[in-house]
mmCIF file as Biopython writes it, N, C-alpha, C and O atoms, coordinates in Angstrom:
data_model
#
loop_
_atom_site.group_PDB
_atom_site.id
_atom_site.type_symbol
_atom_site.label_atom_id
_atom_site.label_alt_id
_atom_site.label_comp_id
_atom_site.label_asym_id
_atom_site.label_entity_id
_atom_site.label_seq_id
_atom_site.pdbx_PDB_ins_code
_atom_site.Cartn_x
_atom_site.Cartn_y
_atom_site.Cartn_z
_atom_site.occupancy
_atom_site.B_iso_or_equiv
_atom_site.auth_seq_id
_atom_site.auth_asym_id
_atom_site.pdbx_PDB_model_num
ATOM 1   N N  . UNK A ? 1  ? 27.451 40.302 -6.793  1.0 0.0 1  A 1 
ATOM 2   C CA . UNK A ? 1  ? 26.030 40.037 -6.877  1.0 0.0 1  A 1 
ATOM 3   C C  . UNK A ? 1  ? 25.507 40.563 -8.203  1.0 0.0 1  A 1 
ATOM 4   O O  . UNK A ? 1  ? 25.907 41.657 -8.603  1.0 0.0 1  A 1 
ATOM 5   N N  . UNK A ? 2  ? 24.385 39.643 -9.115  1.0 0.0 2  A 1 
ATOM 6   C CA . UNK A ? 2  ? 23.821 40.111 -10.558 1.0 0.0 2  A 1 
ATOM 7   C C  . UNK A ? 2  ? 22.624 40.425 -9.720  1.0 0.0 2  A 1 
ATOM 8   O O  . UNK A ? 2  ? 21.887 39.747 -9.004  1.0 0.0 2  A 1 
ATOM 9   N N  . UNK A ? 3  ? 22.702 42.074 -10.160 1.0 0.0 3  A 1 
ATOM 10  C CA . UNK A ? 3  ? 21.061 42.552 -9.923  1.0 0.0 3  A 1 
ATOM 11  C C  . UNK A ? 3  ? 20.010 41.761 -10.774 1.0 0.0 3  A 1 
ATOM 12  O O  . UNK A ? 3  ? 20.209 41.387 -11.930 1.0 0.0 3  A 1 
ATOM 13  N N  . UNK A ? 4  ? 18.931 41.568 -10.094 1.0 0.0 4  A 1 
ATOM 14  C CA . UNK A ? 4  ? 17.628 40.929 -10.768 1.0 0.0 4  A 1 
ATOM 15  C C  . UNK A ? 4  ? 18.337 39.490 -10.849 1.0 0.0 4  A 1 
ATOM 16  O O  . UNK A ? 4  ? 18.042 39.078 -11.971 1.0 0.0 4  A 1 
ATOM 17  N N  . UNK A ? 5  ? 18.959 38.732 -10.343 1.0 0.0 5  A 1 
ATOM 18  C CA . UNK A ? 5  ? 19.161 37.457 -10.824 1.0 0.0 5  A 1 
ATOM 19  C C  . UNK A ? 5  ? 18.770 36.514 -9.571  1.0 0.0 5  A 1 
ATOM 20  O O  . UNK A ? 5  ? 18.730 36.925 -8.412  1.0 0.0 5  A 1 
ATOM 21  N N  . UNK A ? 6  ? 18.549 35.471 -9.887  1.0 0.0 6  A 1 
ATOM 22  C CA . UNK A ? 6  ? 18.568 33.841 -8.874  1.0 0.0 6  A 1 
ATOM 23  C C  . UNK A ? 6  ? 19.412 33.657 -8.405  1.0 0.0 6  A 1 
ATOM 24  O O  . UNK A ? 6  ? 19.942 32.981 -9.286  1.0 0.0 6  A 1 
ATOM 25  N N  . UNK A ? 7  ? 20.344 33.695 -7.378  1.0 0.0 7  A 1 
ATOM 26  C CA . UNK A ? 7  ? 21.558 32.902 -7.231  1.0 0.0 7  A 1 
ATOM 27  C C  . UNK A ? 7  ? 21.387 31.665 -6.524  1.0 0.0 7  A 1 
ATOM 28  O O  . UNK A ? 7  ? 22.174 30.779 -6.854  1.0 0.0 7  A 1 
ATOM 29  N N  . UNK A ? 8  ? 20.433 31.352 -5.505  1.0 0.0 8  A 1 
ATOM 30  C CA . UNK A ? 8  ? 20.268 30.202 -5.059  1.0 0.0 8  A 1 
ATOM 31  C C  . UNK A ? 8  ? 19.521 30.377 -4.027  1.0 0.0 8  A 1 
ATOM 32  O O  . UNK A ? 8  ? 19.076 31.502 -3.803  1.0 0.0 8  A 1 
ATOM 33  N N  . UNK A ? 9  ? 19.241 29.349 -3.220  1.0 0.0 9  A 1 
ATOM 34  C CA . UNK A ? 9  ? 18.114 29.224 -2.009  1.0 0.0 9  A 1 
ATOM 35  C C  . UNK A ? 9  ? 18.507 29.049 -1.128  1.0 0.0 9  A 1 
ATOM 36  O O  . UNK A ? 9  ? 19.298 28.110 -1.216  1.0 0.0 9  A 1 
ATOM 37  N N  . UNK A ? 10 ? 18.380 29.764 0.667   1.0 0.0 10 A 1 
ATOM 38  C CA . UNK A ? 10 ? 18.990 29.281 1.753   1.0 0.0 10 A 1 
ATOM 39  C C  . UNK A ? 10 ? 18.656 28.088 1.896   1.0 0.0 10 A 1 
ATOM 40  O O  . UNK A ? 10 ? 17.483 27.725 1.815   1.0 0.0 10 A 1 
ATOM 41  N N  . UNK A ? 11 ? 19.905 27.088 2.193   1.0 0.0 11 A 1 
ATOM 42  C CA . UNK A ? 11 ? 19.815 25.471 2.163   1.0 0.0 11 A 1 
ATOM 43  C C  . UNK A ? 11 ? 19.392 25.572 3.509   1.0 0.0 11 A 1 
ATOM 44  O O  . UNK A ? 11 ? 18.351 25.097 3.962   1.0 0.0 11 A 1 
ATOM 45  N N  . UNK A ? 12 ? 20.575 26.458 4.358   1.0 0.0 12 A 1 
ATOM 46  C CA . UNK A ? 12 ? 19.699 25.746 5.984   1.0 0.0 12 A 1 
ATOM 47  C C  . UNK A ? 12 ? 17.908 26.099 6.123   1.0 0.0 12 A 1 
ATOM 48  O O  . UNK A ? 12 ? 17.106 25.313 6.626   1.0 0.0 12 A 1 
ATOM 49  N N  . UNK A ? 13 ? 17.607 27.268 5.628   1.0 0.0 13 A 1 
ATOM 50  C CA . UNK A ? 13 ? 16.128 27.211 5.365   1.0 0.0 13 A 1 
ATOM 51  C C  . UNK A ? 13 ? 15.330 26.054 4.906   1.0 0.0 13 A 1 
ATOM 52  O O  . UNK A ? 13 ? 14.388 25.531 5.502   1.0 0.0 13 A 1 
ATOM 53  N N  . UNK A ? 14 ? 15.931 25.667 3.550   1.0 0.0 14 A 1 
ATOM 54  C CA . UNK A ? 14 ? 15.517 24.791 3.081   1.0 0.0 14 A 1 
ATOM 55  C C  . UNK A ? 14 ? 15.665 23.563 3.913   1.0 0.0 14 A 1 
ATOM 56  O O  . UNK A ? 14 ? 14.755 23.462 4.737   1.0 0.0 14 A 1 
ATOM 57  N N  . UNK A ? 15 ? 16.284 22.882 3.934   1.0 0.0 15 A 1 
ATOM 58  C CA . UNK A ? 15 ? 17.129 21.927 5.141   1.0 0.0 15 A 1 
ATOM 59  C C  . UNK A ? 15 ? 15.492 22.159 6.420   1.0 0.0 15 A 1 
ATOM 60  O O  . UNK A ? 15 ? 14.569 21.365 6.599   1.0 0.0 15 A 1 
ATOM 61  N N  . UNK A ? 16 ? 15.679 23.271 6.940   1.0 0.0 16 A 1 
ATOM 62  C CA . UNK A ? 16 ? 14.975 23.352 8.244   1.0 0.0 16 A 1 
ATOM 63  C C  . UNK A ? 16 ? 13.558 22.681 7.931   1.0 0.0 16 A 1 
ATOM 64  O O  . UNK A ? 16 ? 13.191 21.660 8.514   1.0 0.0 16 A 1 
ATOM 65  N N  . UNK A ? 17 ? 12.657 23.449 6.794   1.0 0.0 17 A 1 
ATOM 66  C CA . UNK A ? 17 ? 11.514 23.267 6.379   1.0 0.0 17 A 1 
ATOM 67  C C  . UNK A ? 17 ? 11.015 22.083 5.785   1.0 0.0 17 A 1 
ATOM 68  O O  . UNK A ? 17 ? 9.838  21.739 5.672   1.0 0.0 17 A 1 
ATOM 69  N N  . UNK A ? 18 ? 12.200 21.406 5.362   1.0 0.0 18 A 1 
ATOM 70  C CA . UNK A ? 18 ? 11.972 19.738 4.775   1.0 0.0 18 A 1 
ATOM 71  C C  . UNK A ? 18 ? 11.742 18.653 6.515   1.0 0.0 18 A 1 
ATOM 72  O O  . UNK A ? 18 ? 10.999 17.679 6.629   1.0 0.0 18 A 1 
ATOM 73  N N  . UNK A ? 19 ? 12.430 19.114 7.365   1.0 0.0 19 A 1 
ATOM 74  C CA . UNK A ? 19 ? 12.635 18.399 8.754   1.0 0.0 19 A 1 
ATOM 75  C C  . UNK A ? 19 ? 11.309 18.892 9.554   1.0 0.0 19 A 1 
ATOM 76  O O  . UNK A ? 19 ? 10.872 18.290 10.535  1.0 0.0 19 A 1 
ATOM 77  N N  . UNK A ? 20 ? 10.705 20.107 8.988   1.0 0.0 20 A 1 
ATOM 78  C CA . UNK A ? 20 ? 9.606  20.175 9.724   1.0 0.0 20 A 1 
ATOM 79  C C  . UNK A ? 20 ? 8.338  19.234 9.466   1.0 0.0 20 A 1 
ATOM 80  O O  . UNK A ? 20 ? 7.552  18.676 10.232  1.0 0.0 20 A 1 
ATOM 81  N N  . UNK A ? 21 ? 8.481  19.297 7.812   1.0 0.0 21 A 1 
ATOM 82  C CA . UNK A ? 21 ? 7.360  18.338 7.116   1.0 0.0 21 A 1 
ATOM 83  C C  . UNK A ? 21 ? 7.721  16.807 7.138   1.0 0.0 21 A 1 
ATOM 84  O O  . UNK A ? 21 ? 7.360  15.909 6.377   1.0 0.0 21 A 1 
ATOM 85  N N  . UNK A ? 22 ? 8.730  16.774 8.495   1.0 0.0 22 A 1 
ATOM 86  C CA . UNK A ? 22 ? 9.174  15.158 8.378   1.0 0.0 22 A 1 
ATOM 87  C C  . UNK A ? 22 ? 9.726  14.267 6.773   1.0 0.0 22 A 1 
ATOM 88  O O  . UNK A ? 22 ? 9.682  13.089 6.416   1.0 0.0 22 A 1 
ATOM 89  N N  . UNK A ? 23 ? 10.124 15.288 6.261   1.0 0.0 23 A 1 
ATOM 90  C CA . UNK A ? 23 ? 11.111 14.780 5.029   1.0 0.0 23 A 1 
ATOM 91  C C  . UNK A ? 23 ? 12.252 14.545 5.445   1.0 0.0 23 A 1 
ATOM 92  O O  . UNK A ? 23 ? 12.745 15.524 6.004   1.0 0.0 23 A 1 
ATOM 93  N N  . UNK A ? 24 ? 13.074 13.404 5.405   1.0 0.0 24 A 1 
ATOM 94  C CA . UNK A ? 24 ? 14.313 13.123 5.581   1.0 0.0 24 A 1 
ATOM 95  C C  . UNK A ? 24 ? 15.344 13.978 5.372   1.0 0.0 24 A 1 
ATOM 96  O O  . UNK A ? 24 ? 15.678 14.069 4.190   1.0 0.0 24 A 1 
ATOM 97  N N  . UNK A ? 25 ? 16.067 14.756 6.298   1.0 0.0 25 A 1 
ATOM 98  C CA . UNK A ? 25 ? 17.213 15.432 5.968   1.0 0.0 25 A 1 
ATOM 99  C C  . UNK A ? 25 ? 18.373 15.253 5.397   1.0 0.0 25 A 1 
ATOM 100 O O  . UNK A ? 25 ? 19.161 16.121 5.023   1.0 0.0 25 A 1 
ATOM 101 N N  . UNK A ? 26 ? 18.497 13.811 5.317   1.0 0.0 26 A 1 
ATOM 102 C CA . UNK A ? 26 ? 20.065 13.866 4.783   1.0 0.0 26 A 1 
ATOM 103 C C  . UNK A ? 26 ? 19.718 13.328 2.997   1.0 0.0 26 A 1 
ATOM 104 O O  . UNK A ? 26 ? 20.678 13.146 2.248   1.0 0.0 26 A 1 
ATOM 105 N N  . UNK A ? 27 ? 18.116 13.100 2.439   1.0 0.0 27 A 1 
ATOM 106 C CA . UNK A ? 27 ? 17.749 12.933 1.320   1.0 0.0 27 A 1 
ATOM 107 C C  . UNK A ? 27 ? 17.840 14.006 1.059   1.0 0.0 27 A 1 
ATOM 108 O O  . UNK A ? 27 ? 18.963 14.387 0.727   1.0 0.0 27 A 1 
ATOM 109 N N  . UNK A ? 28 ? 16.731 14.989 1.082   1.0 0.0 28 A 1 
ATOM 110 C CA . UNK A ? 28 ? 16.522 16.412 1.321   1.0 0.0 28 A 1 
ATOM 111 C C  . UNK A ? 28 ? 18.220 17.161 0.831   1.0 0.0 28 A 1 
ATOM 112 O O  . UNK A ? 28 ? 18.406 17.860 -0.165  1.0 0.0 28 A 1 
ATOM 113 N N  . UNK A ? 29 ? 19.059 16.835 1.648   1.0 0.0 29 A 1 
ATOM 114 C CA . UNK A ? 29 ? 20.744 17.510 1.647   1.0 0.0 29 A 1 
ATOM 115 C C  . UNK A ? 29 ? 21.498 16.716 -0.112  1.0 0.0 29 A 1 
ATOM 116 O O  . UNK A ? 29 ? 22.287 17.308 -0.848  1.0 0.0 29 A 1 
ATOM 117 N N  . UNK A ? 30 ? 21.108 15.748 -0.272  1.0 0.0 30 A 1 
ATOM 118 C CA . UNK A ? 30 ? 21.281 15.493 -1.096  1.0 0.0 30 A 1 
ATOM 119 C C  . UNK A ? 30 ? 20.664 15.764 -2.334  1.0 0.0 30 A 1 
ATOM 120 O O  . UNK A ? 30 ? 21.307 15.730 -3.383  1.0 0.0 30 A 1 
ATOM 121 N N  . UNK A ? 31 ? 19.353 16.054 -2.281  1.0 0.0 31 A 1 
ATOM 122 C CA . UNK A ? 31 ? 18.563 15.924 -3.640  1.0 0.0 31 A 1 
ATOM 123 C C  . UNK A ? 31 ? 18.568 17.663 -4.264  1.0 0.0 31 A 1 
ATOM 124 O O  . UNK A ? 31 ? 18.818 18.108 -5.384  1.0 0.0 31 A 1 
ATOM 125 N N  . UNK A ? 32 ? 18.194 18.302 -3.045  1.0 0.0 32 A 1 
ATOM 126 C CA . UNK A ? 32 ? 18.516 19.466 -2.944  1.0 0.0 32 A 1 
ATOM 127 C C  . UNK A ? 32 ? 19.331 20.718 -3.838  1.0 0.0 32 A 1 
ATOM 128 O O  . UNK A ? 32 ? 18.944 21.809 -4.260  1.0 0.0 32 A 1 
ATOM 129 N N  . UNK A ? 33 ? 20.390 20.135 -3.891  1.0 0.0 33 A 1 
ATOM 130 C CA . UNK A ? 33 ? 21.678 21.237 -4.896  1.0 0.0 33 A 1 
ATOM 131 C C  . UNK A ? 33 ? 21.450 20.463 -6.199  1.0 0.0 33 A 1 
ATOM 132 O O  . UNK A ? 33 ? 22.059 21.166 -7.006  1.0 0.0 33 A 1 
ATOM 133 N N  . UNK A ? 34 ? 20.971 19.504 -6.838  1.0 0.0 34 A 1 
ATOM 134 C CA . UNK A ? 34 ? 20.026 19.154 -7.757  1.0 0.0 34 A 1 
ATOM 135 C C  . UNK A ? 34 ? 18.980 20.408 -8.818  1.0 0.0 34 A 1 
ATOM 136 O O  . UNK A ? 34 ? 18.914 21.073 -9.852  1.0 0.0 34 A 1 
ATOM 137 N N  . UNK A ? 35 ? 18.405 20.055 -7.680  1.0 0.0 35 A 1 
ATOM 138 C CA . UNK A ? 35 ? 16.662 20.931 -7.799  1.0 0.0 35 A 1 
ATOM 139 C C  . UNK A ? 35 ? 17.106 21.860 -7.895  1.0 0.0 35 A 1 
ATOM 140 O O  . UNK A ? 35 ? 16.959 22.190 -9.072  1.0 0.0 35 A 1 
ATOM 141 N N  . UNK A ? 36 ? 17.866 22.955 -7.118  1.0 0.0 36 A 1 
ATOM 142 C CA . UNK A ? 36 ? 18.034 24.477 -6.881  1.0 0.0 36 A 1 
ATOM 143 C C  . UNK A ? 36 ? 18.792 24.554 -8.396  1.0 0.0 36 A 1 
ATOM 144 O O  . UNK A ? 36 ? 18.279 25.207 -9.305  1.0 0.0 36 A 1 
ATOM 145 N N  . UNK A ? 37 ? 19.770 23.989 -8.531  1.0 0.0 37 A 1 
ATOM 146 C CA . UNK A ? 37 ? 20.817 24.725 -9.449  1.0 0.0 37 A 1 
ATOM 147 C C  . UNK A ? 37 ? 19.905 24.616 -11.169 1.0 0.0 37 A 1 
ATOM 148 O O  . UNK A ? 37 ? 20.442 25.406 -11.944 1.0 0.0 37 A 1 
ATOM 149 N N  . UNK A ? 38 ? 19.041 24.048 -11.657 1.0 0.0 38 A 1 
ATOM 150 C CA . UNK A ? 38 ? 17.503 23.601 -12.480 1.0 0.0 38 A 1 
ATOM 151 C C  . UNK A ? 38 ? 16.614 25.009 -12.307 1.0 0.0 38 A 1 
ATOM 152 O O  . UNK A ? 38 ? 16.330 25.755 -13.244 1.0 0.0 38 A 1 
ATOM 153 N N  . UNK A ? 39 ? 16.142 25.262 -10.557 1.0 0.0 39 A 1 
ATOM 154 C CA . UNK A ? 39 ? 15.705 26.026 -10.577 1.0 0.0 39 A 1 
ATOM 155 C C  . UNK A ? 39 ? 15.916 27.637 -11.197 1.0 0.0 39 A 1 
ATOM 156 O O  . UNK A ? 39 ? 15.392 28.353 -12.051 1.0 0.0 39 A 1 
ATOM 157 N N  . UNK A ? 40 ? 17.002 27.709 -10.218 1.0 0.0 40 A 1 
ATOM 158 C CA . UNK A ? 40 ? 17.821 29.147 -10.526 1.0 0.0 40 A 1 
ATOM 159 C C  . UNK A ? 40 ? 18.100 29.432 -12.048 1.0 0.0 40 A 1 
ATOM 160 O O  . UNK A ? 40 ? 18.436 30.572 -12.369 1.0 0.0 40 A 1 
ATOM 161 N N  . UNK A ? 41 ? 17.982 28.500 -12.949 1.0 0.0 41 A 1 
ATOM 162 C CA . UNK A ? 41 ? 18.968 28.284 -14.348 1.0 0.0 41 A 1 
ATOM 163 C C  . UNK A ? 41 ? 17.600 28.652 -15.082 1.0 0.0 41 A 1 
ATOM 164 O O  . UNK A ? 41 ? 17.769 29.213 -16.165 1.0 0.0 41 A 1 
ATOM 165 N N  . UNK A ? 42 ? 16.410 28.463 -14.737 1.0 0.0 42 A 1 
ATOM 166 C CA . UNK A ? 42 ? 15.183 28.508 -15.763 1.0 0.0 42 A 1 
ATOM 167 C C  . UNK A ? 42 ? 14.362 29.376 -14.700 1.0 0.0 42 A 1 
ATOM 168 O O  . UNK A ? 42 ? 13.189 29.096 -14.949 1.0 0.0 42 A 1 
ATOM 169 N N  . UNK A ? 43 ? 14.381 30.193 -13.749 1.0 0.0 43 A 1 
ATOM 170 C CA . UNK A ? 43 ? 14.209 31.670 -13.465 1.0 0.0 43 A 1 
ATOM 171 C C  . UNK A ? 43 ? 14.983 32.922 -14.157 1.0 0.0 43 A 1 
ATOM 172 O O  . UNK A ? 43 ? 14.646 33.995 -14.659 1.0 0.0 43 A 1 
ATOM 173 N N  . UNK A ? 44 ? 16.147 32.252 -13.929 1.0 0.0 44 A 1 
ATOM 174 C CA . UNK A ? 44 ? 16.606 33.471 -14.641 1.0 0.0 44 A 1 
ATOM 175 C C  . UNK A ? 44 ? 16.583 33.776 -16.333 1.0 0.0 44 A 1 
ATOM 176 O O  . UNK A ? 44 ? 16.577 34.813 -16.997 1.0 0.0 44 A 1 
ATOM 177 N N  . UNK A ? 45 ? 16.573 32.131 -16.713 1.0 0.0 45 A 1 
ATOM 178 C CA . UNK A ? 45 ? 16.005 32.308 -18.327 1.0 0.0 45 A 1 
ATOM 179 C C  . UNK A ? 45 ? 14.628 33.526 -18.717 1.0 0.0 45 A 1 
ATOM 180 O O  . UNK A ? 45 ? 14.520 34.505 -19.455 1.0 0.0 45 A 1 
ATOM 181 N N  . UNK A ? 46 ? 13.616 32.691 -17.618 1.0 0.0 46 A 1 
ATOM 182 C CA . UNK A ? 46 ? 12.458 33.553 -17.436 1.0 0.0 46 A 1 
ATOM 183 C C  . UNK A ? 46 ? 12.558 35.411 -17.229 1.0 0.0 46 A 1 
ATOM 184 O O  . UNK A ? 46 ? 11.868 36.337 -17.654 1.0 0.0 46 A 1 
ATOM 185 N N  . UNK A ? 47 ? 13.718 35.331 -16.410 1.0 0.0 47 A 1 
ATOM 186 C CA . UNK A ? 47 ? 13.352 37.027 -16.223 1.0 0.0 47 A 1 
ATOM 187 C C  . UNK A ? 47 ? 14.099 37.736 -17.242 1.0 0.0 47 A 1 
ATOM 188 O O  . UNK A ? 47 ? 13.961 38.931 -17.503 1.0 0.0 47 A 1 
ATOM 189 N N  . UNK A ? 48 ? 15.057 36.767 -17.912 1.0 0.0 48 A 1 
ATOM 190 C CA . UNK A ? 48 ? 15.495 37.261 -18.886 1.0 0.0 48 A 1 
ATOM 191 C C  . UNK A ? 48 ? 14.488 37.051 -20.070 1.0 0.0 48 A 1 
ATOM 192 O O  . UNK A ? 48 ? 14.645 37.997 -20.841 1.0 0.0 48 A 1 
ATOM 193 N N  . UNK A ? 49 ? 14.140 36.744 -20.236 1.0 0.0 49 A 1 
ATOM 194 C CA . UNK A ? 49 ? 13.178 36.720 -22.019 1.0 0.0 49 A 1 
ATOM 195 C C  . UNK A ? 49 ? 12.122 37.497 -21.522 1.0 0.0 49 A 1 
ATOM 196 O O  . UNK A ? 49 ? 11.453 38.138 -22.332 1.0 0.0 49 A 1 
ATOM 197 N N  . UNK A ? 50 ? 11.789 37.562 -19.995 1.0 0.0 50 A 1 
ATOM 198 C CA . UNK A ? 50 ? 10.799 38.869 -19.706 1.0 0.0 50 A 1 
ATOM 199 C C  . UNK A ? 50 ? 11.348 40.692 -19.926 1.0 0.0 50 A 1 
ATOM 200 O O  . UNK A ? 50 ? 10.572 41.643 -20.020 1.0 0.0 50 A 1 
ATOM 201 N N  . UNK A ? 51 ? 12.725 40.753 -19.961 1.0 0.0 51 A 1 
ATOM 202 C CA . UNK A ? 51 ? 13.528 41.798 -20.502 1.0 0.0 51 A 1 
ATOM 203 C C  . UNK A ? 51 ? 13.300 42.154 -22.219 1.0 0.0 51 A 1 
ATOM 204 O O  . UNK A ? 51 ? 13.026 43.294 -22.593 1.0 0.0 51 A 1 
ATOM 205 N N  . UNK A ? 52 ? 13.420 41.287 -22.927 1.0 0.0 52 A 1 
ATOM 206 C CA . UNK A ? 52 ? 13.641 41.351 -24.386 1.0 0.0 52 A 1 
ATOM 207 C C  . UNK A ? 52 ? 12.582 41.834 -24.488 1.0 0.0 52 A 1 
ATOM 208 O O  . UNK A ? 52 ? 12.704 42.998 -24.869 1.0 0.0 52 A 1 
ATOM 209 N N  . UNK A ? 53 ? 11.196 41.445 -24.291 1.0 0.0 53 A 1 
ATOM 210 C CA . UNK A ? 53 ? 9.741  41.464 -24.829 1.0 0.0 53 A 1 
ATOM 211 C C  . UNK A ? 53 ? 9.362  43.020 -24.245 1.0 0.0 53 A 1 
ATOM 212 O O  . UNK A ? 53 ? 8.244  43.497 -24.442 1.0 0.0 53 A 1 
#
């Protein structure tokens, strides 16, 4: 485990909360590891250039 870092998002969370808002799950399962791995990659940019400064 990297202290202070992103590693990713519980999918079944995620997964659960898309099926509640009646978003298609098996889109959702797909589009999903997409979005997260984008996400995680430009948070951690962020908390890193929040280190330097």
């Amino acid at each position: 485990m990297i202290p202070g870092a992103v590693l990713g998002w519980d999918m079944g969370a995620a997964l659960a909360m898309a099926g509640a808002l009646g978003i298609d799950t098996l889109i959702t399962a797909e589009l999903l590891p997409e979005i997260e791995a984008v996400m995680a990659r430009k948070l951690n940019e962020q908390m890193e250039g929040g280190r330097d400064g």
